[in-house]
PyMOL Python script that loads the backbone (N, CA, C, O; Angstrom):
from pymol import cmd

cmd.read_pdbstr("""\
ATOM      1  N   UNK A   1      -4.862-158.895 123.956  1.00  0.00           N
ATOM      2  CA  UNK A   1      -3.824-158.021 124.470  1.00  0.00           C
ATOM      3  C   UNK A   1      -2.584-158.859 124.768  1.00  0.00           C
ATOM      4  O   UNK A   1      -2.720-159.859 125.473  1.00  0.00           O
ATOM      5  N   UNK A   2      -1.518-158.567 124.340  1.00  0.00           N
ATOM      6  CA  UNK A   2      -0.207-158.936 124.710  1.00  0.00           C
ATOM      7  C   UNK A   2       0.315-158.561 126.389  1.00  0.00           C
ATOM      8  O   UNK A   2       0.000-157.454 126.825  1.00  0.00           O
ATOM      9  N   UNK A   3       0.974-159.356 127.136  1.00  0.00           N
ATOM     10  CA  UNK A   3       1.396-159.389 128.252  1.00  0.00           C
ATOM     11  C   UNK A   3       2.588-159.995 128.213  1.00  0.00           C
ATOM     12  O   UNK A   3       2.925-161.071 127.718  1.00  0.00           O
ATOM     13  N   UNK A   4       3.439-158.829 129.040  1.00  0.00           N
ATOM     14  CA  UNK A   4       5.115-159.569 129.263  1.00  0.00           C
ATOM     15  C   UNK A   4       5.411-159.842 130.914  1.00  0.00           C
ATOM     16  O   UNK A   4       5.595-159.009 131.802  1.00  0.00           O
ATOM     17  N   UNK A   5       5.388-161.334 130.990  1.00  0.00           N
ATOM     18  CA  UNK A   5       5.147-161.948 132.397  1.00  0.00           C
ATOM     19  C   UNK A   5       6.989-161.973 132.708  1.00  0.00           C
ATOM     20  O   UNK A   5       7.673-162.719 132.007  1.00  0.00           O
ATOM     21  N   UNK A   6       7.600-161.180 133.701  1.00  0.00           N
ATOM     22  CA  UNK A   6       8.651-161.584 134.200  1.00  0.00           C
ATOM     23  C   UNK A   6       8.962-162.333 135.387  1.00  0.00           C
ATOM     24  O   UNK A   6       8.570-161.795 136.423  1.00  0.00           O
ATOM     25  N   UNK A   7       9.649-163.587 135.534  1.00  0.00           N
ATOM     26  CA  UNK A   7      10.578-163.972 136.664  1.00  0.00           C
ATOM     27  C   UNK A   7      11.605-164.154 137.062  1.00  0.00           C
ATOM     28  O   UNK A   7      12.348-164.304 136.091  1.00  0.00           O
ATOM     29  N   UNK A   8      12.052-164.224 137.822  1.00  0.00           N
ATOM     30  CA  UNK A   8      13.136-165.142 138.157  1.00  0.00           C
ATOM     31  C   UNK A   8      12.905-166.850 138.824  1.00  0.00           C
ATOM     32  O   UNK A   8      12.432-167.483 139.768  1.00  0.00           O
ATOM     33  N   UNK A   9      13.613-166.969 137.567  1.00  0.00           N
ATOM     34  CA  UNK A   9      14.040-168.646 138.129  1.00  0.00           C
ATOM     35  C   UNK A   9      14.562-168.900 138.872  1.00  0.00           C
ATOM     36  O   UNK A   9      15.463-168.176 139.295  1.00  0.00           O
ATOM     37  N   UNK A  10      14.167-170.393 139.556  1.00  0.00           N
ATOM     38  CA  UNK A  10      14.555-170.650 141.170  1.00  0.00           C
ATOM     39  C   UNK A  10      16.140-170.731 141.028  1.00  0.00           C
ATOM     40  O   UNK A  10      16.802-170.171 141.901  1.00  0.00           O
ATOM     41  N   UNK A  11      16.708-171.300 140.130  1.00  0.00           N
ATOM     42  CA  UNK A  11      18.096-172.188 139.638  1.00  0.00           C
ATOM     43  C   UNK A  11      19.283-170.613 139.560  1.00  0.00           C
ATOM     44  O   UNK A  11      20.489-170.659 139.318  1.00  0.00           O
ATOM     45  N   UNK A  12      18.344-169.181 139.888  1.00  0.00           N
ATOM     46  CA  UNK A  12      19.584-168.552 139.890  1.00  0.00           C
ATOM     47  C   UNK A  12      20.513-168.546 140.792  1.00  0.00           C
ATOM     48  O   UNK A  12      20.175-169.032 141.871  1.00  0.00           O
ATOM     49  N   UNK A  13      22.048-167.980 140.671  1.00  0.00           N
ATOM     50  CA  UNK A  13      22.407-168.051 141.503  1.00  0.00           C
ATOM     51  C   UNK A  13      22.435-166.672 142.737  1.00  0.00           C
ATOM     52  O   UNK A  13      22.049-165.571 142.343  1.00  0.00           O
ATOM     53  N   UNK A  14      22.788-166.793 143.835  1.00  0.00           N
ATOM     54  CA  UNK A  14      23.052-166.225 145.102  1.00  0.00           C
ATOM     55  C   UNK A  14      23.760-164.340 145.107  1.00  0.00           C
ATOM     56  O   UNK A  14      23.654-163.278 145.720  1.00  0.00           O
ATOM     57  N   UNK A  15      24.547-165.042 143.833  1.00  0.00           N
ATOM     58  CA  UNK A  15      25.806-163.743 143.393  1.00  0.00           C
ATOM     59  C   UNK A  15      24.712-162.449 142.581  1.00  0.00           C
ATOM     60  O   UNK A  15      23.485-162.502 142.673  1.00  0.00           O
ATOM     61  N   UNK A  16      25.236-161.676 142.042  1.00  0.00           N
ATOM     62  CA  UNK A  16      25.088-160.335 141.501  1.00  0.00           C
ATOM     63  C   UNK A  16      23.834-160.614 140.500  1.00  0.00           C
ATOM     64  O   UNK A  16      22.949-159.783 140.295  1.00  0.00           O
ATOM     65  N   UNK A  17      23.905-162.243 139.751  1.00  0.00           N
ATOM     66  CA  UNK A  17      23.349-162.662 139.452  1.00  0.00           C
ATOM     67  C   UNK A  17      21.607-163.029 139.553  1.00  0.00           C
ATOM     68  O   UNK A  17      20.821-163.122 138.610  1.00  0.00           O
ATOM     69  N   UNK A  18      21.328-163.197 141.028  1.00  0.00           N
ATOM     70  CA  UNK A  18      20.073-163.191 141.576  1.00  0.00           C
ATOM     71  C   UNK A  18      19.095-162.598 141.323  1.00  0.00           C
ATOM     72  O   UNK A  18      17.953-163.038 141.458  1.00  0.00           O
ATOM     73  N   UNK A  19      19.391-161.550 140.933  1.00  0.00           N
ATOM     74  CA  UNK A  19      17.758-160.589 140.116  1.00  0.00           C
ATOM     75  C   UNK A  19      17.460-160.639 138.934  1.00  0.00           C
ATOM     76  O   UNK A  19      16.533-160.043 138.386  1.00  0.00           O
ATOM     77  N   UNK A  20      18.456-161.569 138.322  1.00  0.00           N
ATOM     78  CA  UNK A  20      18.340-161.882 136.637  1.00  0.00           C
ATOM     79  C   UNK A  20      16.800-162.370 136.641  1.00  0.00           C
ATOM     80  O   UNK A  20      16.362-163.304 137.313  1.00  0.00           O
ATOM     81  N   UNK A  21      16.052-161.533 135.736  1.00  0.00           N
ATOM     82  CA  UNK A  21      14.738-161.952 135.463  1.00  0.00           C
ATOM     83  C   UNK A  21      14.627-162.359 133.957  1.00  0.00           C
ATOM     84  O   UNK A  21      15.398-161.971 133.080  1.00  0.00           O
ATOM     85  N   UNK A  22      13.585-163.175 133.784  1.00  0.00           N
ATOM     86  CA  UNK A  22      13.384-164.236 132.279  1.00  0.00           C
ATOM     87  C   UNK A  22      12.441-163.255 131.735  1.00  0.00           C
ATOM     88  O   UNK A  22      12.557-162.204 132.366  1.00  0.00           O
ATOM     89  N   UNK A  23      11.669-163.190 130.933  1.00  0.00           N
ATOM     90  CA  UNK A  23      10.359-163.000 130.496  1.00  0.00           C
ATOM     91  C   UNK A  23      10.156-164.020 129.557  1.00  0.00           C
ATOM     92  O   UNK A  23      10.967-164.739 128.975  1.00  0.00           O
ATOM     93  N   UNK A  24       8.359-163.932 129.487  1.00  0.00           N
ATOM     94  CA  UNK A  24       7.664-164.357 128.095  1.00  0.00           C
ATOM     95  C   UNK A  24       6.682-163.777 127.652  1.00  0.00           C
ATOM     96  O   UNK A  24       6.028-163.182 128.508  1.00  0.00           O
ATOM     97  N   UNK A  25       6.170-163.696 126.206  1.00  0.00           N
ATOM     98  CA  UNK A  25       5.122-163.320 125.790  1.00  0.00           C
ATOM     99  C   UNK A  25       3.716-164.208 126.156  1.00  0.00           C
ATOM    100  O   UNK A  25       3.622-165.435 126.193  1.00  0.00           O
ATOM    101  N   UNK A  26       2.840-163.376 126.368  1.00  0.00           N
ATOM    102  CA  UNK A  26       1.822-164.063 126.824  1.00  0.00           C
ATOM    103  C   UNK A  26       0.516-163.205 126.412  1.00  0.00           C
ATOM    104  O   UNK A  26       0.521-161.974 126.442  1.00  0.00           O
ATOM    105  N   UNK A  27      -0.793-164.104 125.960  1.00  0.00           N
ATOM    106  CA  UNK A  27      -1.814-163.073 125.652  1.00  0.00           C
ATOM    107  C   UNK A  27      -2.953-163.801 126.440  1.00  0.00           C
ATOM    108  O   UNK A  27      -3.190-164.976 126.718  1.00  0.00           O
ATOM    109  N   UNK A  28      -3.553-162.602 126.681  1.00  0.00           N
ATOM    110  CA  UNK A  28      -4.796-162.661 127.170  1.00  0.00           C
ATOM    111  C   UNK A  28      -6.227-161.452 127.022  1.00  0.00           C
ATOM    112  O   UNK A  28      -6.149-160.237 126.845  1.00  0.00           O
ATOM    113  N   UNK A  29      -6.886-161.908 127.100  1.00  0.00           N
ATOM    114  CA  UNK A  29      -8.308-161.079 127.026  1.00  0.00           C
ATOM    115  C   UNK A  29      -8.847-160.297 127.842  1.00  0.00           C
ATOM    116  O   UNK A  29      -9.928-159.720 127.730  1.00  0.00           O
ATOM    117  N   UNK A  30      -7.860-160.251 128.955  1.00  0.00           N
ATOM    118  CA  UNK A  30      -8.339-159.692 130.010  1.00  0.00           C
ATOM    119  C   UNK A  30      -6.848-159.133 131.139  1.00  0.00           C
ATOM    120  O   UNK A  30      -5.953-159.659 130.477  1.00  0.00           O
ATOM    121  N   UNK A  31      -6.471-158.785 131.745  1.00  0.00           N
ATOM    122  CA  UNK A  31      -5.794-158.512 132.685  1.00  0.00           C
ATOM    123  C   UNK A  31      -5.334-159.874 133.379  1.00  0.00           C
ATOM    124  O   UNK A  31      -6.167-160.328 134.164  1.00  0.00           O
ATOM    125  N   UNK A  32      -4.491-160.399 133.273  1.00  0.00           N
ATOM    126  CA  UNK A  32      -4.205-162.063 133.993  1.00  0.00           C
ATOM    127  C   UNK A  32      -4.230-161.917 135.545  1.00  0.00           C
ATOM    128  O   UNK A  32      -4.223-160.897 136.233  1.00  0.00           O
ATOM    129  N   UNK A  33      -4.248-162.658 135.743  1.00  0.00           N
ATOM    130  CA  UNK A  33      -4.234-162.628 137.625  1.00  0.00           C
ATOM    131  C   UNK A  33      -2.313-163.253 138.004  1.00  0.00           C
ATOM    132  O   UNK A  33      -1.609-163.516 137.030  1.00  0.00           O
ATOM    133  N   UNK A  34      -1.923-163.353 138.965  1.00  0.00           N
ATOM    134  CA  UNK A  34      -0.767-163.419 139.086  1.00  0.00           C
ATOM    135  C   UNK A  34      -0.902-164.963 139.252  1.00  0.00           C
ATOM    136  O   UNK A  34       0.002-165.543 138.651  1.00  0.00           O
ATOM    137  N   UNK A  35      -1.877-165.903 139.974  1.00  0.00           N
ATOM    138  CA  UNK A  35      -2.094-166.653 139.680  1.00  0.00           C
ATOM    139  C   UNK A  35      -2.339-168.020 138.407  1.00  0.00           C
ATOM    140  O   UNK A  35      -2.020-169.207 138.474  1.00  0.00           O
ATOM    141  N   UNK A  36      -3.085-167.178 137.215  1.00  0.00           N
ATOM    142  CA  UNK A  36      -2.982-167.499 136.015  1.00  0.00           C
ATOM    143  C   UNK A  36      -1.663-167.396 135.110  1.00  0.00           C
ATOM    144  O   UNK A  36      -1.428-168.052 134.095  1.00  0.00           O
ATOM    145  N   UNK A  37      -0.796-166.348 135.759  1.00  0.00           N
ATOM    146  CA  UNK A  37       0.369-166.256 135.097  1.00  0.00           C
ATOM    147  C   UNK A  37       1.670-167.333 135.624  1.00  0.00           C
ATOM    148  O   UNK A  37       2.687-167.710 135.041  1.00  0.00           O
ATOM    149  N   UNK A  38       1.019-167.677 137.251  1.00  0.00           N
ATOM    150  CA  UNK A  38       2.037-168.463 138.045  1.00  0.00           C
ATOM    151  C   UNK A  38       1.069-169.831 137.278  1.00  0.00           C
ATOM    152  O   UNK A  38       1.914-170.696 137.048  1.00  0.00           O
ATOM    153  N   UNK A  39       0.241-170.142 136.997  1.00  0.00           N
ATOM    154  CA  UNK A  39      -0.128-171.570 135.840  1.00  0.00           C
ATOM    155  C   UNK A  39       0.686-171.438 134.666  1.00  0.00           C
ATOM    156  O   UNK A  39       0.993-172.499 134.121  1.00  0.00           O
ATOM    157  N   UNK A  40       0.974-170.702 134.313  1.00  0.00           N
ATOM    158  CA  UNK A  40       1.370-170.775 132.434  1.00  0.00           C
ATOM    159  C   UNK A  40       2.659-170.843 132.399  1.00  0.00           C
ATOM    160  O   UNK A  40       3.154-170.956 131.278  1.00  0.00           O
ATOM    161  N   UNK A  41       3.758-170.789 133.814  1.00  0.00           N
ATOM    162  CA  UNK A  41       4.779-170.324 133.963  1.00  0.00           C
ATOM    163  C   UNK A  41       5.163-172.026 134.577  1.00  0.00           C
ATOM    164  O   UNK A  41       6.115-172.664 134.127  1.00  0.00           O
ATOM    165  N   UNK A  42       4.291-172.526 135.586  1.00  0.00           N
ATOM    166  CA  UNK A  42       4.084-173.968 135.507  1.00  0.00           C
ATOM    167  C   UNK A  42       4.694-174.958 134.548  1.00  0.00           C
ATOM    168  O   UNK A  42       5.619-175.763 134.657  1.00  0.00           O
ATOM    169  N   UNK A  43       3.600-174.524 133.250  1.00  0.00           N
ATOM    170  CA  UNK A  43       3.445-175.367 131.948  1.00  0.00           C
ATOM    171  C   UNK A  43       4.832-174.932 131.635  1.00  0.00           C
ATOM    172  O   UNK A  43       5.530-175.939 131.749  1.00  0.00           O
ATOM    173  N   UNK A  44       5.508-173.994 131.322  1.00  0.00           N
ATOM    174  CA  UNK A  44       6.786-173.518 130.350  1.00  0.00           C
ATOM    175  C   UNK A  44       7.767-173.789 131.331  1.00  0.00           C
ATOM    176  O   UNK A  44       8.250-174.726 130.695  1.00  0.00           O
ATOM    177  N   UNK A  45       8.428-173.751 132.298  1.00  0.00           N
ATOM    178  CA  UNK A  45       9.302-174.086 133.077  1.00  0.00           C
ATOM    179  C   UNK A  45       9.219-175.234 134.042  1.00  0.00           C
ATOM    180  O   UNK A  45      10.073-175.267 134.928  1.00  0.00           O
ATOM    181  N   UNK A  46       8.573-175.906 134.009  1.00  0.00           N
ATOM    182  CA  UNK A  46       8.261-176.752 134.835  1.00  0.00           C
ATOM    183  C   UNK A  46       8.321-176.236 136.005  1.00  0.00           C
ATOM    184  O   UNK A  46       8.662-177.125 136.784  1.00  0.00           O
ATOM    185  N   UNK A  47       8.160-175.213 136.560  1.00  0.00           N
ATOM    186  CA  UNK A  47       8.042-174.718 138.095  1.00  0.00           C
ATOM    187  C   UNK A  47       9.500-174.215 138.486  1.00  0.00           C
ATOM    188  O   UNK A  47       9.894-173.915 139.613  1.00  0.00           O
ATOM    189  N   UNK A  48      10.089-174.198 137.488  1.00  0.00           N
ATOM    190  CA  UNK A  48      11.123-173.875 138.182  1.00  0.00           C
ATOM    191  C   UNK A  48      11.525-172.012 138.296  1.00  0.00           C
ATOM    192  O   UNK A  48      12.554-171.343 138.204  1.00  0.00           O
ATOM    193  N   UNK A  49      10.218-171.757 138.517  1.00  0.00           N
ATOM    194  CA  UNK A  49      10.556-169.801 139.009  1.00  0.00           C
ATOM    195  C   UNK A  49       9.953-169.691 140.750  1.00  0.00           C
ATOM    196  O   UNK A  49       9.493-170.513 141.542  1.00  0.00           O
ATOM    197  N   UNK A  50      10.298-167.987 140.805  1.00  0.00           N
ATOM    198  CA  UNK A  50       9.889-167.728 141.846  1.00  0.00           C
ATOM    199  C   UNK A  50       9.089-167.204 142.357  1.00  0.00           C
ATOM    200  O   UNK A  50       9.388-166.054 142.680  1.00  0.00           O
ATOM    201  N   UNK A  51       7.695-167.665 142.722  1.00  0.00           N
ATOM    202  CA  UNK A  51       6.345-167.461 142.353  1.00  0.00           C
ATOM    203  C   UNK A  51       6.194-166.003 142.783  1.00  0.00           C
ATOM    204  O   UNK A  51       5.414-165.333 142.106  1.00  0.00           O
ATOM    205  N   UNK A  52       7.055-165.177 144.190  1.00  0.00           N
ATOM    206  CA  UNK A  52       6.079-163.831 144.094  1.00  0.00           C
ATOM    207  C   UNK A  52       7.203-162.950 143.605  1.00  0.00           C
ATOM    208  O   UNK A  52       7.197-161.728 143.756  1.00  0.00           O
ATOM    209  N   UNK A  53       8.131-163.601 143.033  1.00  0.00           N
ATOM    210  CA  UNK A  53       8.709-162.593 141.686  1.00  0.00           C
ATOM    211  C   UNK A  53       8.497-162.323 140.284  1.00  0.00           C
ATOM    212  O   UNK A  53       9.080-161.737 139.372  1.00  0.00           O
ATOM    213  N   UNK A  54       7.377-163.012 140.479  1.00  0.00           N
ATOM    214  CA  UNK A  54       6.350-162.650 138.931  1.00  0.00           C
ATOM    215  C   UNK A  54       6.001-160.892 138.841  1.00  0.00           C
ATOM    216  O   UNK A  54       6.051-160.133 139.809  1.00  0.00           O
ATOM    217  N   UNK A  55       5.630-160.481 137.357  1.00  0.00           N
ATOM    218  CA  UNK A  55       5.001-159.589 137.418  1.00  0.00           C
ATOM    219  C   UNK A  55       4.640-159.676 136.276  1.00  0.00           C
ATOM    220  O   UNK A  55       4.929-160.669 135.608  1.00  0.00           O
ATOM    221  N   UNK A  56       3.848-158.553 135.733  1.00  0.00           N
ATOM    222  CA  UNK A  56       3.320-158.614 134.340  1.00  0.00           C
ATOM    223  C   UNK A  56       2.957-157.661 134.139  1.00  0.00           C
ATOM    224  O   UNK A  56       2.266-157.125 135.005  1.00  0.00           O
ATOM    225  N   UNK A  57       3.270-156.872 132.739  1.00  0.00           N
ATOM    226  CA  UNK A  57       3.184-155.731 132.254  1.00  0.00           C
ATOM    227  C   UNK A  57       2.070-155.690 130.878  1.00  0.00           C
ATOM    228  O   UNK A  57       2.370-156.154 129.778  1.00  0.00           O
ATOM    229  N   UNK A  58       1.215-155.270 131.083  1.00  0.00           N
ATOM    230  CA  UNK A  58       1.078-154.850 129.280  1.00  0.00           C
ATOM    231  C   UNK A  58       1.268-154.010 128.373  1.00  0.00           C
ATOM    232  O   UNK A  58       1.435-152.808 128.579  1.00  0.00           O
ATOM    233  N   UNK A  59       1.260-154.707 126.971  1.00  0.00           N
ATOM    234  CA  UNK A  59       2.186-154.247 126.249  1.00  0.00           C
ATOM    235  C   UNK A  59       1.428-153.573 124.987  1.00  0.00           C
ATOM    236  O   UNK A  59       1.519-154.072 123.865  1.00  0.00           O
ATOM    237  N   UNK A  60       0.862-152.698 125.183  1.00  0.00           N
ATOM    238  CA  UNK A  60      -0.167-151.706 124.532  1.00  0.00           C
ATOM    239  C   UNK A  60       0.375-151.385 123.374  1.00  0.00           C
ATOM    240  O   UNK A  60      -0.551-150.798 122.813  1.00  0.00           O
ATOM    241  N   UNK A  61       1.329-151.386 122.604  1.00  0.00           N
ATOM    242  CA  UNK A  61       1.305-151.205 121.217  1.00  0.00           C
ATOM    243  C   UNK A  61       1.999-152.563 120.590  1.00  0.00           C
ATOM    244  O   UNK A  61       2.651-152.324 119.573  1.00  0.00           O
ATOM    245  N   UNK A  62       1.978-154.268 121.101  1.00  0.00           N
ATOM    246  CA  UNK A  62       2.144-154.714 120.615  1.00  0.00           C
ATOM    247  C   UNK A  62       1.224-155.593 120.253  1.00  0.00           C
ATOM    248  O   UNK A  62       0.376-155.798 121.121  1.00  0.00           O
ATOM    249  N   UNK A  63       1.097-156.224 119.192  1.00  0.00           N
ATOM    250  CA  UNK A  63       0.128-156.984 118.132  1.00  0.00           C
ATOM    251  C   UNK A  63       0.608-158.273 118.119  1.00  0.00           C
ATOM    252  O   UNK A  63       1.786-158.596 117.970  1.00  0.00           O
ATOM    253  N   UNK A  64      -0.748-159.318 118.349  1.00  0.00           N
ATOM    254  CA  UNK A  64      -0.028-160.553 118.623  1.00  0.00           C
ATOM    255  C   UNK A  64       0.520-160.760 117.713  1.00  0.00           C
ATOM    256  O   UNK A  64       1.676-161.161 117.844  1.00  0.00           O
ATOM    257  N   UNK A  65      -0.026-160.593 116.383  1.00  0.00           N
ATOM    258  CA  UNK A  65       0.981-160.864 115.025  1.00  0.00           C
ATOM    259  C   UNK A  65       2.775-160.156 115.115  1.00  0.00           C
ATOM    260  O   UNK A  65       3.780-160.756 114.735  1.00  0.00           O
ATOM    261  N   UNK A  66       2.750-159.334 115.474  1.00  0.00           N
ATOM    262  CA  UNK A  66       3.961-158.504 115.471  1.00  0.00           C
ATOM    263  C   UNK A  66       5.237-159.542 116.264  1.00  0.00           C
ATOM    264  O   UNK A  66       6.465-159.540 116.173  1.00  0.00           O
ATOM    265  N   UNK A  67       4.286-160.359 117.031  1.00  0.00           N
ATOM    266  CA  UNK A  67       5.229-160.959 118.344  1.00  0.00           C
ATOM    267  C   UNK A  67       5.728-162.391 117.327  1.00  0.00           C
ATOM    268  O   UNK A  67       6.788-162.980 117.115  1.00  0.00           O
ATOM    269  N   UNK A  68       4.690-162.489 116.999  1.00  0.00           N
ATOM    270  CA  UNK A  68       4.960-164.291 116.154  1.00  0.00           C
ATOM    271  C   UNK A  68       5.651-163.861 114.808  1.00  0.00           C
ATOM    272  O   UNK A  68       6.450-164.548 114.171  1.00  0.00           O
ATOM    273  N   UNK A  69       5.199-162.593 114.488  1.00  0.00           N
ATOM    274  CA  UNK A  69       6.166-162.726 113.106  1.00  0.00           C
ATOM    275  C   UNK A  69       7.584-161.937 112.956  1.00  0.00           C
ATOM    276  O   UNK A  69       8.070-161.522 111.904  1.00  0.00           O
ATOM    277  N   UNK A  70       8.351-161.789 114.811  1.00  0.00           N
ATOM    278  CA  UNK A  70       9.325-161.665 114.865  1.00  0.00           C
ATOM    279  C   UNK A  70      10.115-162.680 115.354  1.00  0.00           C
ATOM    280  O   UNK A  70      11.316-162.430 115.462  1.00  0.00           O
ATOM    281  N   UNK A  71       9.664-163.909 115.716  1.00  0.00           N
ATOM    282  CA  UNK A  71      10.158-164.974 116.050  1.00  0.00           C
ATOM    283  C   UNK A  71       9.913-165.052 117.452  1.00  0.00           C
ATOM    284  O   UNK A  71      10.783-165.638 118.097  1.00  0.00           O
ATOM    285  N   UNK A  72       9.066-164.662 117.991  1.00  0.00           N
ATOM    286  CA  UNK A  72       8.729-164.538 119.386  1.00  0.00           C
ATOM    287  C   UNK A  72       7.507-165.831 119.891  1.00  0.00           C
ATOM    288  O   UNK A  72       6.432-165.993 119.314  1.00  0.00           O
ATOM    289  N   UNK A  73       7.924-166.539 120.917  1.00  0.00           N
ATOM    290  CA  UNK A  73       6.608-167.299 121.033  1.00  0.00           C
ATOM    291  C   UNK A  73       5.672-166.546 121.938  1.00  0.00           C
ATOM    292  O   UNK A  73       5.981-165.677 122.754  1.00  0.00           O
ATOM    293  N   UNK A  74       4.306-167.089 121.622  1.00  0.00           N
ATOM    294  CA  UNK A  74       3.445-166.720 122.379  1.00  0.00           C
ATOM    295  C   UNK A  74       2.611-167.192 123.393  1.00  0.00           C
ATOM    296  O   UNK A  74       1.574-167.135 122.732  1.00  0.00           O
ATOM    297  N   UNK A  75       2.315-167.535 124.276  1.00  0.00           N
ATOM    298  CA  UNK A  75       1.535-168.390 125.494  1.00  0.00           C
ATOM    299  C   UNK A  75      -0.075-167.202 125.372  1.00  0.00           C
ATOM    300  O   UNK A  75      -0.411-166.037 125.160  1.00  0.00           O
ATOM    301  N   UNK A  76      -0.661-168.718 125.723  1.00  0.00           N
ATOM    302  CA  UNK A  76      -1.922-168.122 126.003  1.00  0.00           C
ATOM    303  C   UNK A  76      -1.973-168.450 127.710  1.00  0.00           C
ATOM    304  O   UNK A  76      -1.472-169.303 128.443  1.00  0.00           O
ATOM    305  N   UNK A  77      -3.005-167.097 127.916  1.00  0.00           N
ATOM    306  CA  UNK A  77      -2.894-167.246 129.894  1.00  0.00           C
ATOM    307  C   UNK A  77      -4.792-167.550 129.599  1.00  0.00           C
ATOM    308  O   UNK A  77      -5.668-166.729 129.325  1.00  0.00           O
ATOM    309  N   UNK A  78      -4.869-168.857 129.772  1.00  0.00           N
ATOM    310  CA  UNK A  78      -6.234-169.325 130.229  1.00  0.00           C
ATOM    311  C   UNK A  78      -6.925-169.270 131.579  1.00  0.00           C
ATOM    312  O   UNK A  78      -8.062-169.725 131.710  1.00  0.00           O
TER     313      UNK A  78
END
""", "prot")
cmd.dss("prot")
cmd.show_as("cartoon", "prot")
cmd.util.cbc("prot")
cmd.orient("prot")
């Protein structure tokens, strides 16, 4: 199953700006824990988000193939 993990990074700024959230593609086999998603988010940013502004959605009609063969990367949530 495909999962779209959003945050915000710590480095935003203060202004109007502040709720700017990132995403990434991410798959997993199961429902991720917010925990597992705050690991994978670790590895790809070096820590630089804001851990309980995570969330994660899944993404029920997308195909991991669909994601990689639009130029999209993909993370695995171990």
């Amino acid at each position: 199953m495909v999962y779209l993990v959003k945050y915000r990074p710590k480095g935003a700024s203060t202004g109007s700006n502040s709720k700017l959230a990132r995403t990434v593609f991410a798959e997993s086999d199961s429902k991720p824990s917010r925990q597992r998603a705050a690991q994978l988010l670790n590895k790809i940013t070096g820590g630089d988000f804001v851990e309980d502004t995570i969330e994660i959605q899944e993404l029920r009609s997308f195909d991991p193939a669909d994601v990689r063969n639009n130029g999209g990367s993909l993370y695995a949530l171990e």
